[in-house]
N, C-alpha and C positions, 0 to 999 in steps of 0.2 A: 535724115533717116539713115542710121545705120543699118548695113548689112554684114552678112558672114563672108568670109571669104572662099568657104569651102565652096568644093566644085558641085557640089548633093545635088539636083533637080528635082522636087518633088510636085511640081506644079502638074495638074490632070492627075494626079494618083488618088485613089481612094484608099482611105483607113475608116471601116464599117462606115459609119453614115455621113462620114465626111470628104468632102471633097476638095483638093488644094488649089486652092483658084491664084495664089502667088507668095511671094515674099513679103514679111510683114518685117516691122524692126525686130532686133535682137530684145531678150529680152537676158535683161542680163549680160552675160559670153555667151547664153545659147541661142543659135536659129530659130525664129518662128517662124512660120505662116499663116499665112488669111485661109482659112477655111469656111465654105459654106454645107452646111448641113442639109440634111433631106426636109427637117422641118422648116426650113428659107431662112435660117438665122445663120450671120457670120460668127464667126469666132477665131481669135487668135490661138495659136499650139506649139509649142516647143517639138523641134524635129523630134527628139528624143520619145517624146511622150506619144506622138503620132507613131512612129517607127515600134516602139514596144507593144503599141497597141494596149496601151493606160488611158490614153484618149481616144472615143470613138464615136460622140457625139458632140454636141457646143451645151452639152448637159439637160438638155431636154428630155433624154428618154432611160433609166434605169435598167439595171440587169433586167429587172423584171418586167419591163415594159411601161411602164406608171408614169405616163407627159411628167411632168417637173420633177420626179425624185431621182436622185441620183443615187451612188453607193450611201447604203448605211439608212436610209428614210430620206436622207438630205435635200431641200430645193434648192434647185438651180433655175436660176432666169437670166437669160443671156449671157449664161457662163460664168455666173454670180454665185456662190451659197447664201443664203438667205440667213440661213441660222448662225455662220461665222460672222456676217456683220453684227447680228444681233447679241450676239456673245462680249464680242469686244474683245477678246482674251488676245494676253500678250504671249507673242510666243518664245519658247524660252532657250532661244538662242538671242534671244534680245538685251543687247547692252546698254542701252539707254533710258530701258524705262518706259520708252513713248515709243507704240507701234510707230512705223513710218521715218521715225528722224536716227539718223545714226552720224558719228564722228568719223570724219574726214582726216586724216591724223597729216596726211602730205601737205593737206589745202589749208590745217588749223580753221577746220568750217565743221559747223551742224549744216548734213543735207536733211533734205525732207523731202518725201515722196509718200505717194498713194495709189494703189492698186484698182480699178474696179474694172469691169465688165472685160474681162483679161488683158487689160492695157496697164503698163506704168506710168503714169505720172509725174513729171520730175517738177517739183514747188521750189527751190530755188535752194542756194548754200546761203547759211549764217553765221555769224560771230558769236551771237548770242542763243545759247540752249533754247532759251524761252520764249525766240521770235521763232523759232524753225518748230515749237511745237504751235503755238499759236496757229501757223499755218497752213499745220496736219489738220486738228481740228477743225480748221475752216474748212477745209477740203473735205472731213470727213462728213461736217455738216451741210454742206452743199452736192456730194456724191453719195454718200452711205444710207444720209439719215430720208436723205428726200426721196430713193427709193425705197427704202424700208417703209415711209408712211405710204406709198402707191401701191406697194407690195398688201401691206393692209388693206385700204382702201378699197381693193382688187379682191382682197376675200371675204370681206364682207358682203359686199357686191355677188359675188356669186355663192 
């Protein structure tokens, strides 16, 4: 696990409903931390974003008070959007083509990575484009789609 080096201590501070219970890996170059919320869920936060006060729940509770919505109408579940899995959209700083895999130009490698419940995930570097998306996919089928049918599931249900 990587850390920061900076000297920041944010561990016991509160930012609204969260509270920093330690250091989390970087994410990225930036700082995170473990934070646990009022409603018992953890969640990872970029110093930044806690410090601005842009994060202030682990996405449970909206401006306007509404358990799962977040800005905008948006669900969040365990720090999840719901509607951005469902989307799929690629976003368009993306050079590749395929969410998740980008070129290594030092290592001559396709990495591959995937994001969910605020953690990155690192799937391994490739030689081949088409083995480092193959195993976004996989990852996305095994992380994304499997919450996404529980997600369902869960409302139909209620």
């Amino acid at each position: 696990m990587r850390h920061s080096t900076k000297k920041l201590e944010l561990t016991g501070q509160k930012y609204g409903k969260l509270t920093v219970i330690g250091p989390a890996q970087n994410i990225g170059s930036r700082t995170a931390w473990r934070c646990q919320c009022e409603c018992g869920k953890e969640t990872i936060v970029k110093t930044n974003c806690l410090r601005s006060g842009h994060t202030t729940s682990c996405g449970c509770m909206s401006p306007g008070g509404i358990p799962g919505k977040g800005p905008l109408g948006l669900t969040y579940i365990d720090g999840t959007c719901v509607q951005m899995l469902q989307a799929k959209t690629i976003r368009c700083n993306n050079t590749s083509g395929v969410t998740g895999v980008d070129w290594m130009p030092g290592k001559h490698r396709w990495r591959a990575m995937i994001c969910f419940k605020g953690r990155r995930h690192y799937l391994g570097s490739y030689t081949n484009f088409e083995d480092a998306v193959k195993v976004r996919r996989q990852a996305e089928h095994d992380l994304h789609d499997e919450f996404l049918r529980k997600f369902a599931k869960s409302m139909k249900e209620s």
